[in-house]
MOPAC internal coordinates of N, CA, C and O (Angstrom, degrees):
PM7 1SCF
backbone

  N    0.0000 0     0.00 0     0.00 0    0    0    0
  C    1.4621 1     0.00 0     0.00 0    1    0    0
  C    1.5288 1   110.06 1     0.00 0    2    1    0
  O    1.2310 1   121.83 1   -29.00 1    3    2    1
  N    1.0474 1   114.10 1   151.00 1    3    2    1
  C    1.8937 1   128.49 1  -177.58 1    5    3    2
  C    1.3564 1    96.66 1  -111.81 1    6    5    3
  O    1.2310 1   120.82 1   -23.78 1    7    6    5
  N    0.9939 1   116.03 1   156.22 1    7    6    5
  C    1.5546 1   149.51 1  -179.55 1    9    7    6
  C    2.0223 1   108.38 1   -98.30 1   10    9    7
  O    1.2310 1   123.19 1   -77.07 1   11   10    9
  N    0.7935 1   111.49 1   102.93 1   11   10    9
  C    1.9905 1   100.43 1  -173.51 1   13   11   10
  C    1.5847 1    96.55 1  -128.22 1   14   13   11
  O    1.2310 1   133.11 1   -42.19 1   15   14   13
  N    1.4290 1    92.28 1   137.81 1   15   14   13
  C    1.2567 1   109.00 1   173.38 1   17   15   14
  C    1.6267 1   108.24 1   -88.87 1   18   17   15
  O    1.2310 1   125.49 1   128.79 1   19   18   17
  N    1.2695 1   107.05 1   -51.21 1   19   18   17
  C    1.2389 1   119.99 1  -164.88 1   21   19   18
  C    1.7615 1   107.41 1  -157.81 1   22   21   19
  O    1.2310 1   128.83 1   -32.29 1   23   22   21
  N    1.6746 1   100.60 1   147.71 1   23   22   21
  C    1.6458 1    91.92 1   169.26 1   25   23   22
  C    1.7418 1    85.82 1  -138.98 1   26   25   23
  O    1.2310 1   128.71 1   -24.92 1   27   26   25
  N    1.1499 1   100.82 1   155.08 1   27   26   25
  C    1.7008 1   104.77 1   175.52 1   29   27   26
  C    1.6070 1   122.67 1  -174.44 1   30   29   27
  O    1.2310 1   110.55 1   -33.33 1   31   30   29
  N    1.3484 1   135.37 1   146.67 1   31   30   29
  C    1.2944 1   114.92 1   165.04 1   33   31   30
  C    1.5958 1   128.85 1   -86.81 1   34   33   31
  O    1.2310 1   125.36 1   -21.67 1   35   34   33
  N    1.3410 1   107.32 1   158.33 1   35   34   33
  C    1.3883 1   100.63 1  -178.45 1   37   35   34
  C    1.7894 1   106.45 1  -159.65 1   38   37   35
  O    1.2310 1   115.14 1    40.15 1   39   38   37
  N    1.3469 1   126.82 1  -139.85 1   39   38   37
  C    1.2969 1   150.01 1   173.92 1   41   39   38
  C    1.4215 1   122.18 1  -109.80 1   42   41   39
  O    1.2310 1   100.40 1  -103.33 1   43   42   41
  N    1.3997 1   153.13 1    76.67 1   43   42   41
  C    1.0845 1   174.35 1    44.08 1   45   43   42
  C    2.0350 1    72.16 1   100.64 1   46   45   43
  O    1.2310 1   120.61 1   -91.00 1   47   46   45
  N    1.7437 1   116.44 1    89.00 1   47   46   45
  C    1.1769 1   108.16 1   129.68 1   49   47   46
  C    1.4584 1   158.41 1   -41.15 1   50   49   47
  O    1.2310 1   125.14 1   134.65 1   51   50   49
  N    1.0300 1   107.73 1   -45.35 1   51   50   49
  C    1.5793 1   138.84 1  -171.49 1   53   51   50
  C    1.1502 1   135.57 1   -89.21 1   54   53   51
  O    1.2310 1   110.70 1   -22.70 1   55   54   53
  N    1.6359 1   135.09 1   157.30 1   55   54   53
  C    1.3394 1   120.77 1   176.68 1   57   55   54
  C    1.7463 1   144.97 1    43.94 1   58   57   55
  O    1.2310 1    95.06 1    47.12 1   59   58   57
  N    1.0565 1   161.16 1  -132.88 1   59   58   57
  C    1.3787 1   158.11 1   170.52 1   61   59   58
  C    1.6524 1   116.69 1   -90.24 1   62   61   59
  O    1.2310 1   131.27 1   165.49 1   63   62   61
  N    1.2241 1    95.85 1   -14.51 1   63   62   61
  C    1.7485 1   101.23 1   170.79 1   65   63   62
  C    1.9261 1   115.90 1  -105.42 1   66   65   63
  O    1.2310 1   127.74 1  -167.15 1   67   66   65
  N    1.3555 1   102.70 1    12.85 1   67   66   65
  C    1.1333 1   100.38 1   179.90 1   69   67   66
  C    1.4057 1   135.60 1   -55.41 1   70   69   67
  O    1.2310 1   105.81 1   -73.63 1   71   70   69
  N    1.4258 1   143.93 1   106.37 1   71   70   69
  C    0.8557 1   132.31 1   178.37 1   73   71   70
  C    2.0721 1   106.60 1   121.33 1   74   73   71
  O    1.2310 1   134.14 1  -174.29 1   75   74   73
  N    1.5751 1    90.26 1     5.71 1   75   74   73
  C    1.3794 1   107.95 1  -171.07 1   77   75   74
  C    1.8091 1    92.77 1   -98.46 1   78   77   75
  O    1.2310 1   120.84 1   -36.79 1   79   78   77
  N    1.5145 1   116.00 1   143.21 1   79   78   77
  C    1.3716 1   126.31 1   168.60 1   81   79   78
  C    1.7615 1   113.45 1   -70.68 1   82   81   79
  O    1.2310 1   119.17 1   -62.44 1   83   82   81
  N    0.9493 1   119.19 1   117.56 1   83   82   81
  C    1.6649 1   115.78 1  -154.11 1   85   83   82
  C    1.8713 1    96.57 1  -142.12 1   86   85   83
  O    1.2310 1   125.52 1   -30.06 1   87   86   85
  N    1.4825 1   106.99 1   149.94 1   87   86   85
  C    1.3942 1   119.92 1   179.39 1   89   87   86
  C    1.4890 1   103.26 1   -90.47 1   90   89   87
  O    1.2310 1   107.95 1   -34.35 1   91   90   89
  N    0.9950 1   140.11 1   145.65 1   91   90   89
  C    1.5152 1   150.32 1   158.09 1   93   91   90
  C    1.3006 1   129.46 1   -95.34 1   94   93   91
  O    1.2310 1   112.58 1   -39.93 1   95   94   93
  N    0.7126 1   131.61 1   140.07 1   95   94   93
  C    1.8737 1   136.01 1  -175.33 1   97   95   94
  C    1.5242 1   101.17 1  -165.94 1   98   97   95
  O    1.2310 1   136.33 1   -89.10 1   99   98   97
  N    1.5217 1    85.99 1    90.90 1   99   98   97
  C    1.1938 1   114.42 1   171.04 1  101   99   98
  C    2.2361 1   126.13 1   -75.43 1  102  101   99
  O    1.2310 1   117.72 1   -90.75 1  103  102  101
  N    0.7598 1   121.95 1    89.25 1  103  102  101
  C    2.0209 1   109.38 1  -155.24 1  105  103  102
  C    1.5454 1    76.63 1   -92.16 1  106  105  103
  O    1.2310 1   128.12 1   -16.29 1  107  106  105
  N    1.3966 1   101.97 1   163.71 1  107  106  105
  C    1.3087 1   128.46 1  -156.50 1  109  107  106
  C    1.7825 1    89.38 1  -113.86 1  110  109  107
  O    1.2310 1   132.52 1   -19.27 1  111  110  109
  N    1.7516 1    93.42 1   160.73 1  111  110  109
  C    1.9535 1    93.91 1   176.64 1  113  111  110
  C    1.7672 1    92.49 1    88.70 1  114  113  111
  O    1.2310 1   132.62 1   -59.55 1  115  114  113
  N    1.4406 1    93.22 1   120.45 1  115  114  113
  C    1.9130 1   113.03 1   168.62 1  117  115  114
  C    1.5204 1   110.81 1  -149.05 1  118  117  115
  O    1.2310 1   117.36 1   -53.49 1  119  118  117
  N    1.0326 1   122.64 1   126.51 1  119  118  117
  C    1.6002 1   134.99 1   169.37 1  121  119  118
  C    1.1734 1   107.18 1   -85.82 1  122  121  119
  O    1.2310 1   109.82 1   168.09 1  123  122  121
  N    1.4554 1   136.71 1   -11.91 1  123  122  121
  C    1.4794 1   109.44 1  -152.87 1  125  123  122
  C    1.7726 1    98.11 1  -120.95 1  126  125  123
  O    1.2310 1   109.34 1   158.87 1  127  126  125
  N    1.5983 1   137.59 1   -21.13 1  127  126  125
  C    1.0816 1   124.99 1   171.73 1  129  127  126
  C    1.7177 1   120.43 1    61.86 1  130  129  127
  O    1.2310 1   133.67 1  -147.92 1  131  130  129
  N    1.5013 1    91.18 1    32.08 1  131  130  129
  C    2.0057 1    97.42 1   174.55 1  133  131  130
  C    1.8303 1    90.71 1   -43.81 1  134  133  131
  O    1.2310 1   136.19 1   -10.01 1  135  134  133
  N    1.2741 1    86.26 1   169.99 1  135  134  133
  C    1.9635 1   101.79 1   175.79 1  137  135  134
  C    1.4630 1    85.46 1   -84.92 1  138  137  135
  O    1.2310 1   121.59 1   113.73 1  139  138  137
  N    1.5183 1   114.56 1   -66.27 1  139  138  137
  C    1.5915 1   114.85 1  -160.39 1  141  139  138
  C    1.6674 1   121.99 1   -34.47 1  142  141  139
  O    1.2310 1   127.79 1   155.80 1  143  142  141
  N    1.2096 1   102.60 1   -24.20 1  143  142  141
  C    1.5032 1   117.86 1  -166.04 1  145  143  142
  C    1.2266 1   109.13 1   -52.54 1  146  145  143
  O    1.2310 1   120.28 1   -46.43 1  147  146  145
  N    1.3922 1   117.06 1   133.57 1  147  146  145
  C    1.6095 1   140.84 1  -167.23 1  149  147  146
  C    1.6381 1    96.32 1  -109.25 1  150  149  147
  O    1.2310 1   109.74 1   176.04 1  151  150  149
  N    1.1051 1   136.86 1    -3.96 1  151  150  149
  C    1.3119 1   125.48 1  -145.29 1  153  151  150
  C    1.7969 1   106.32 1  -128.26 1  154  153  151
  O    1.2310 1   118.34 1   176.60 1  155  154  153
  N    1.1148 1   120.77 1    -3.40 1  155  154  153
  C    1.5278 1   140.38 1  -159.60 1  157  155  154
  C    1.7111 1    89.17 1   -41.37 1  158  157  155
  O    1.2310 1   116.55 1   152.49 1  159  158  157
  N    1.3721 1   124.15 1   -27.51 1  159  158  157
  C    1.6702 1   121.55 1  -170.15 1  161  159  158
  C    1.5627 1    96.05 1   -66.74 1  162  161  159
  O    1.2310 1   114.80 1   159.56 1  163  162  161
  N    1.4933 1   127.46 1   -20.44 1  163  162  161
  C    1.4070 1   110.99 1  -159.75 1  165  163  162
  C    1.7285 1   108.53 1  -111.09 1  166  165  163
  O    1.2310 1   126.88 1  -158.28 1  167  166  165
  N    1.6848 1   104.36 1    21.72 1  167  166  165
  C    1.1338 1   117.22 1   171.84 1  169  167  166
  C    1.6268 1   123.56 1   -57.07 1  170  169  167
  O    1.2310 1   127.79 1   146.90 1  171  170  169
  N    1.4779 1   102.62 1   -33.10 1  171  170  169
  C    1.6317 1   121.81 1  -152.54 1  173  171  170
  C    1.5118 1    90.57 1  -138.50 1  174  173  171
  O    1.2310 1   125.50 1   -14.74 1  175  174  173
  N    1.3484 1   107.04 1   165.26 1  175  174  173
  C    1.4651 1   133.31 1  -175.53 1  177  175  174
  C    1.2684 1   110.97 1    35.86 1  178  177  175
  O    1.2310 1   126.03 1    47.55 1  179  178  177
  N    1.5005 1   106.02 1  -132.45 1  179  178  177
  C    1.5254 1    99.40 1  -162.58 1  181  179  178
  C    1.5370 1   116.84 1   122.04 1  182  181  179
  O    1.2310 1   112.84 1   -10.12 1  183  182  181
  N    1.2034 1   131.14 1   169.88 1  183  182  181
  C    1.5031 1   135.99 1  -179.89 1  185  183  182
  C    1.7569 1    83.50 1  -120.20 1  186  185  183
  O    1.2310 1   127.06 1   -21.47 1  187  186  185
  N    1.6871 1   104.03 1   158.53 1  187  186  185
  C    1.3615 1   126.00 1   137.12 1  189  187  186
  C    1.1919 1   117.78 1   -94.19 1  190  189  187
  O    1.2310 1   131.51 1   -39.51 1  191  190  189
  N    1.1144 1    95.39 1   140.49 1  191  190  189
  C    1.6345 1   122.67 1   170.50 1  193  191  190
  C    0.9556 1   115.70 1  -155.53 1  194  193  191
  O    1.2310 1   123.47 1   -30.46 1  195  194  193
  N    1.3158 1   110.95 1   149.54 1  195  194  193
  C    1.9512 1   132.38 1  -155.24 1  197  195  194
  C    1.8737 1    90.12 1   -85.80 1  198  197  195
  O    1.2310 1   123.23 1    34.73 1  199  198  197
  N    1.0616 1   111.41 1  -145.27 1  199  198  197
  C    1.6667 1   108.37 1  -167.96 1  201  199  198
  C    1.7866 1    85.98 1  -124.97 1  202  201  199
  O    1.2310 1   125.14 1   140.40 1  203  202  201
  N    1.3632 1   107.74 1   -39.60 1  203  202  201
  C    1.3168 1    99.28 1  -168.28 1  205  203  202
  C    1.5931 1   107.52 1   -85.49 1  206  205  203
  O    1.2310 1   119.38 1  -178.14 1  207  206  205
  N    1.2272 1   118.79 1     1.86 1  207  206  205
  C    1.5644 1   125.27 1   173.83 1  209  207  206
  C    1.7177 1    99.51 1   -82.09 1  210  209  207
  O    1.2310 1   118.89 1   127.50 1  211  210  209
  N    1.5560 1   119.73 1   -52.50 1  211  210  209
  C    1.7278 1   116.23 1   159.44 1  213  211  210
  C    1.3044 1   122.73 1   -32.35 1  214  213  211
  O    1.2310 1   125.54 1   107.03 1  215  214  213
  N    1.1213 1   106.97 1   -72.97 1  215  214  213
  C    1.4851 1   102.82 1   168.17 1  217  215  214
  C    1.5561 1   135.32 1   -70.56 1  218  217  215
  O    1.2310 1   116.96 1  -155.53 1  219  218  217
  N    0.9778 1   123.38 1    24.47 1  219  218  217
  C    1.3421 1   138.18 1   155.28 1  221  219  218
  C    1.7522 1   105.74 1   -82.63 1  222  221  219
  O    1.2310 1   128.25 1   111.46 1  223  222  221
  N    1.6576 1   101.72 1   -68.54 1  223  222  221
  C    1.4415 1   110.33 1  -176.55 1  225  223  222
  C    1.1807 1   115.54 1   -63.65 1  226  225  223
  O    1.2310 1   113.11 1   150.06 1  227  226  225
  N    1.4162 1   130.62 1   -29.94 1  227  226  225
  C    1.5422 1   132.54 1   155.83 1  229  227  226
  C    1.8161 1   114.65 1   -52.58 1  230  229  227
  O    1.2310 1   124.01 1   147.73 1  231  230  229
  N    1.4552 1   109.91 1   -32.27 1  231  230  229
  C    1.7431 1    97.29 1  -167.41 1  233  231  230
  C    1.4634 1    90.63 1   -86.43 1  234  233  231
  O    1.2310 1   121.13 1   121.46 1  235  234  233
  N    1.6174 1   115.44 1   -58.54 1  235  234  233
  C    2.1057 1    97.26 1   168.65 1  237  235  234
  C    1.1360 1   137.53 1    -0.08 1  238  237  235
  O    1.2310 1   130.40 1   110.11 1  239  238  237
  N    1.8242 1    97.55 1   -69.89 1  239  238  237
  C    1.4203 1   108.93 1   165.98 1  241  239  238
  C    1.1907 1   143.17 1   -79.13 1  242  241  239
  O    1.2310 1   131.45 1   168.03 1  243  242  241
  N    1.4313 1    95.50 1   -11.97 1  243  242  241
  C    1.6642 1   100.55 1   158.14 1  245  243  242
  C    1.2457 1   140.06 1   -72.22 1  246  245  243
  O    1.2310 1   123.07 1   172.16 1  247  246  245
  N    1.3923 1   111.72 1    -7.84 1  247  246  245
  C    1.7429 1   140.86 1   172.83 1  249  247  246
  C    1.6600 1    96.45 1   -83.79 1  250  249  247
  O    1.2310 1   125.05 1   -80.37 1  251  250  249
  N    1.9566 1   107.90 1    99.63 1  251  250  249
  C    1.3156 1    96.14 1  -141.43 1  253  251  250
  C    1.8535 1    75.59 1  -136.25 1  254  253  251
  O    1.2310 1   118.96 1   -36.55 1  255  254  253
  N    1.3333 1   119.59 1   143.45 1  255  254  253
  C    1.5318 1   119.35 1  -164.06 1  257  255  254
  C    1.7515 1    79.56 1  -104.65 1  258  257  255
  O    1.2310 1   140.39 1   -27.77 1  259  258  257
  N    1.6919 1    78.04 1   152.23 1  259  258  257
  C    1.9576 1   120.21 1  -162.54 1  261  259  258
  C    1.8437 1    87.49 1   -42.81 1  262  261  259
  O    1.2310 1   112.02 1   138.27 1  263  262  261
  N    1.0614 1   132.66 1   -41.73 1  263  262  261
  C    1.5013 1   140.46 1  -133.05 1  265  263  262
  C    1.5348 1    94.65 1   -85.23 1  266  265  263
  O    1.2310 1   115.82 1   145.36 1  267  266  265
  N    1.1893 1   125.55 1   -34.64 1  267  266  265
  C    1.3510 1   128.44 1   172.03 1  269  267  266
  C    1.3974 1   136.85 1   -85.97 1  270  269  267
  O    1.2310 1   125.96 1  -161.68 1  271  270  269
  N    1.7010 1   106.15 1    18.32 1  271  270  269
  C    1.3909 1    87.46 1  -158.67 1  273  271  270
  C    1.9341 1    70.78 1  -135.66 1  274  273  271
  O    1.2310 1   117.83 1   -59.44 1  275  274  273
  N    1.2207 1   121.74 1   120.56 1  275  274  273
  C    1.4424 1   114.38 1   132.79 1  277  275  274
  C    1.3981 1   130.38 1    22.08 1  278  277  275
  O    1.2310 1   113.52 1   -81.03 1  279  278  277
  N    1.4760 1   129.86 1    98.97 1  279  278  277
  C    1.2121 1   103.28 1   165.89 1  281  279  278
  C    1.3967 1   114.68 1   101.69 1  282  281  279
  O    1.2310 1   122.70 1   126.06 1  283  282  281
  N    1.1922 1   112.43 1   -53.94 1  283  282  281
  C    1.1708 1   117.54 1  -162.83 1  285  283  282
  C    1.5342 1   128.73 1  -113.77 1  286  285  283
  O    1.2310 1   123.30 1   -49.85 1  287  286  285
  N    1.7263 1   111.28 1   130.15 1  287  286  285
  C    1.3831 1    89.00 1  -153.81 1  289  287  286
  C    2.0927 1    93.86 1  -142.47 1  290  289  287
  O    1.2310 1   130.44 1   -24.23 1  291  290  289
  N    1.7543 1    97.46 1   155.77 1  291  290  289
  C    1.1697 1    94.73 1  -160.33 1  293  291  290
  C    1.7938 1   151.60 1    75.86 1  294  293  291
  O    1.2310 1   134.95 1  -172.85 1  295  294  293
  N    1.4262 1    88.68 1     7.15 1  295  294  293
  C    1.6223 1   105.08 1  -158.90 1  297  295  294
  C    1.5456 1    99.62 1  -151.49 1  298  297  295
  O    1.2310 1   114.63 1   -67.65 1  299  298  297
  N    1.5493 1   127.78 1   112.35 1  299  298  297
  C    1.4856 1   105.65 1   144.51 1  301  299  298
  C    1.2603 1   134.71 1   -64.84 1  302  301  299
  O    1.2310 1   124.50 1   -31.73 1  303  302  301
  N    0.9806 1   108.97 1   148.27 1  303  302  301
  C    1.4861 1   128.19 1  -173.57 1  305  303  302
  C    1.6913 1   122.42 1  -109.70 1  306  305  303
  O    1.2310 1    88.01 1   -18.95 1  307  306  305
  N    1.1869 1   169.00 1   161.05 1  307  306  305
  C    0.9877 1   147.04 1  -152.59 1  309  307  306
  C    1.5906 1    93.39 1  -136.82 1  310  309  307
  O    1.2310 1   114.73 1   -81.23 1  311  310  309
  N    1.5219 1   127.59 1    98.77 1  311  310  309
  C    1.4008 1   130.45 1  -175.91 1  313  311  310
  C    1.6167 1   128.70 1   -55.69 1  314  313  311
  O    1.2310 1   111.15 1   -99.70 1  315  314  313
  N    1.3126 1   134.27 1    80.30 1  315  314  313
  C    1.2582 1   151.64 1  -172.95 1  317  315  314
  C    1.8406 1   121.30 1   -47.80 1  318  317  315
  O    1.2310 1   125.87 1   171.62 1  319  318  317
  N    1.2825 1   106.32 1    -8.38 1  319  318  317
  C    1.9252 1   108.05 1  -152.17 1  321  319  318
  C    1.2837 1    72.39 1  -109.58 1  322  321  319
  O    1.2310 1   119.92 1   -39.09 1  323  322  321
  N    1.6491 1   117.75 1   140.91 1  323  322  321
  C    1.6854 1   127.41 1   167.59 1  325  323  322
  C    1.9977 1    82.40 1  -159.89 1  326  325  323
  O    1.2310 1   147.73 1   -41.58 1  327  326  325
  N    0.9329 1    63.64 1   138.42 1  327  326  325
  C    1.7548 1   109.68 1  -176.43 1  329  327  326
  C    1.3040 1   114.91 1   -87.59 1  330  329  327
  O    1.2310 1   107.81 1   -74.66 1  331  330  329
  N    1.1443 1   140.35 1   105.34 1  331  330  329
  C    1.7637 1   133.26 1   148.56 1  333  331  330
  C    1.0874 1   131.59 1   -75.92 1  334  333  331
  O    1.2310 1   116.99 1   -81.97 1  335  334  333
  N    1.1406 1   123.33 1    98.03 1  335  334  333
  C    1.6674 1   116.29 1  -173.94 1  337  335  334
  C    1.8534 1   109.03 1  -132.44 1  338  337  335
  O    1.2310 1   127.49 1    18.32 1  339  338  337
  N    1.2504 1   103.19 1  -161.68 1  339  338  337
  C    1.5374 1   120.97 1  -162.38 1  341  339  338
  C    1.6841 1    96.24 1  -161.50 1  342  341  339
  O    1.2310 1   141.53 1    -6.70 1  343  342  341
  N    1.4482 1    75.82 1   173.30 1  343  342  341
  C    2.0507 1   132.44 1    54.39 1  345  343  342
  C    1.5569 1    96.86 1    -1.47 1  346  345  343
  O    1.2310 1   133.47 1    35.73 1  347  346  345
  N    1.7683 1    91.58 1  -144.27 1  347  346  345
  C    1.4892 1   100.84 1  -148.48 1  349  347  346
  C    1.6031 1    76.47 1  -142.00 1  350  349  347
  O    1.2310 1   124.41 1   -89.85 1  351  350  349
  N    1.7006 1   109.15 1    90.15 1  351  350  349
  C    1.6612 1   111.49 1   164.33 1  353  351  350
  C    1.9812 1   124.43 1   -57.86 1  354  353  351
  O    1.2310 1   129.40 1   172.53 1  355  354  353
  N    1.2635 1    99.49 1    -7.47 1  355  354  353
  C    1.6970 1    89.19 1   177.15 1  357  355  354
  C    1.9602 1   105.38 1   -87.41 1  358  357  355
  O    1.2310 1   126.03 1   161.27 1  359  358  357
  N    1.4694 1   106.01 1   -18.73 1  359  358  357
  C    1.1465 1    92.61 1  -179.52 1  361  359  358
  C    1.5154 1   112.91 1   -70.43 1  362  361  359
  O    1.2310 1   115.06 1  -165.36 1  363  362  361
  N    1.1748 1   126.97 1    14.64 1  363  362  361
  C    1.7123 1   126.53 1   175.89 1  365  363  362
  C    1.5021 1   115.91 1  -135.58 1  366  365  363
  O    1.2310 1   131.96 1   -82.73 1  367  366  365
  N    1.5772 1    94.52 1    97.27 1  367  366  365
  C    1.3644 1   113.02 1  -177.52 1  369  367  366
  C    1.5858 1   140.71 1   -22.60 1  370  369  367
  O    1.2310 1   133.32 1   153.80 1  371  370  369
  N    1.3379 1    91.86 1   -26.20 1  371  370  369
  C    1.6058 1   125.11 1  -172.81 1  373  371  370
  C    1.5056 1   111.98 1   -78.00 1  374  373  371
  O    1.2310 1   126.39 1   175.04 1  375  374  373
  N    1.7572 1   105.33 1    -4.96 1  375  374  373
  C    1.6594 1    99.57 1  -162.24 1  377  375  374
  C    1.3574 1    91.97 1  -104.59 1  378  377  375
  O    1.2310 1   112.63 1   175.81 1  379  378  377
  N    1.3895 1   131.53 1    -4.19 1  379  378  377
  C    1.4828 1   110.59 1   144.26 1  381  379  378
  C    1.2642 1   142.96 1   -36.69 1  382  381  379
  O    1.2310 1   124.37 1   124.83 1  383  382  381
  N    1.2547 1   109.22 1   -55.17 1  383  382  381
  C    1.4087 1   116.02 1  -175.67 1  385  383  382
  C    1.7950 1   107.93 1   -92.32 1  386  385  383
  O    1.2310 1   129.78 1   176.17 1  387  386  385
  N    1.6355 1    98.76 1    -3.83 1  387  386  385
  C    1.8269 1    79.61 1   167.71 1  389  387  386
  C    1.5160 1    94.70 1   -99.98 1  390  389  387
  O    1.2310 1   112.68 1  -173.70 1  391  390  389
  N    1.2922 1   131.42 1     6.30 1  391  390  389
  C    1.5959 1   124.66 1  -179.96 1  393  391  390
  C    1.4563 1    83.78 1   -73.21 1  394  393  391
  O    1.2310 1   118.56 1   104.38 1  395  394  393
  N    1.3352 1   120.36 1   -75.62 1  395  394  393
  C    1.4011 1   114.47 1  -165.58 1  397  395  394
  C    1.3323 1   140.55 1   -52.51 1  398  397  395
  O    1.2310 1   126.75 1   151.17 1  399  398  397
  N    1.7998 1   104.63 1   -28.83 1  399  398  397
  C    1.2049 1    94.30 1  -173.84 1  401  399  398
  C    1.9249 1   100.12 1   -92.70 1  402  401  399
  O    1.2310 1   113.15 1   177.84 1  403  402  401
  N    1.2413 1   130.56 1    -2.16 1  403  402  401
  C    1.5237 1   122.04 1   142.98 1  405  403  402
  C    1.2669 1   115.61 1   -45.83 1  406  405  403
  O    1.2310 1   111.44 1   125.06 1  407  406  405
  N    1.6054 1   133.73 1   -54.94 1  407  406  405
  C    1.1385 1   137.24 1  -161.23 1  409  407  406
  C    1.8100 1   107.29 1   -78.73 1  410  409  407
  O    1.2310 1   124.44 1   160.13 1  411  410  409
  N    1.3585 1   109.08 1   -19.87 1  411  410  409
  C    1.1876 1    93.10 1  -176.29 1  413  411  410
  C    1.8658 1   103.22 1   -93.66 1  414  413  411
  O    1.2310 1   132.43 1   170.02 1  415  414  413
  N    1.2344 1    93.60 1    -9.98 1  415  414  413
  C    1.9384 1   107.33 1   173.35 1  417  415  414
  C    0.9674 1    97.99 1   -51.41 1  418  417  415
  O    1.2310 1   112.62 1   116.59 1  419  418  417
  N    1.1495 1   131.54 1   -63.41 1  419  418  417
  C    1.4467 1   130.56 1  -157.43 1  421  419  418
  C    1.5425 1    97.49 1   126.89 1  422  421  419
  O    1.2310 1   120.10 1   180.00 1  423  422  421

């Protein structure tokens, strides 16, 4: 079971995909307390969820209308970019096998 704070779609701030429409899966629980951290709500609580309950709510939201995605127009498209974040997602063992079985999603 995973720990989730939150899963949701949005706009991929950050890094080389910035500005890209991206899924989030946020898992709850952080050890490390950067200052920068925006996220201090996903320290505590949280829902369980199994791995294959994530990826359910990840493929939902990945059924993503033409209007949101870059580029692309007239056509849904099925939105591919999902995000792992925190807290601190390596501290939950379970995000192995949802790393992979995203990656083997496509």
């Amino acid at each position: 079971m995973l720990t989730i704070t939150e899963i949701f779609r949005s706009i991929q701030g950050e890094g080389t995909r910035a500005g890209l429409p991206c899924i989030f899966v946020r898992l709850t629980g952080c050890n490390l307390r950067c200052t920068w951290c925006d996220t201090a709500y996903a320290f505590h609580g949280g829902t369980k969820m199994s791995v294959d309950e994530v990826l359910a709510r990840v493929e939902k939201l990945s059924n993503t209308p033409a209007q949101m995605q870059p580029g692309v127009t007239g056509i849904s498209q099925k939105l591919s970019l999902v995000e792992l974040t925190g807290g601190e997602p390596l501290l939950q063992p379970e995000v192995i096998p949802l790393s992979q079985k995203l990656l083997d999603g496509g």
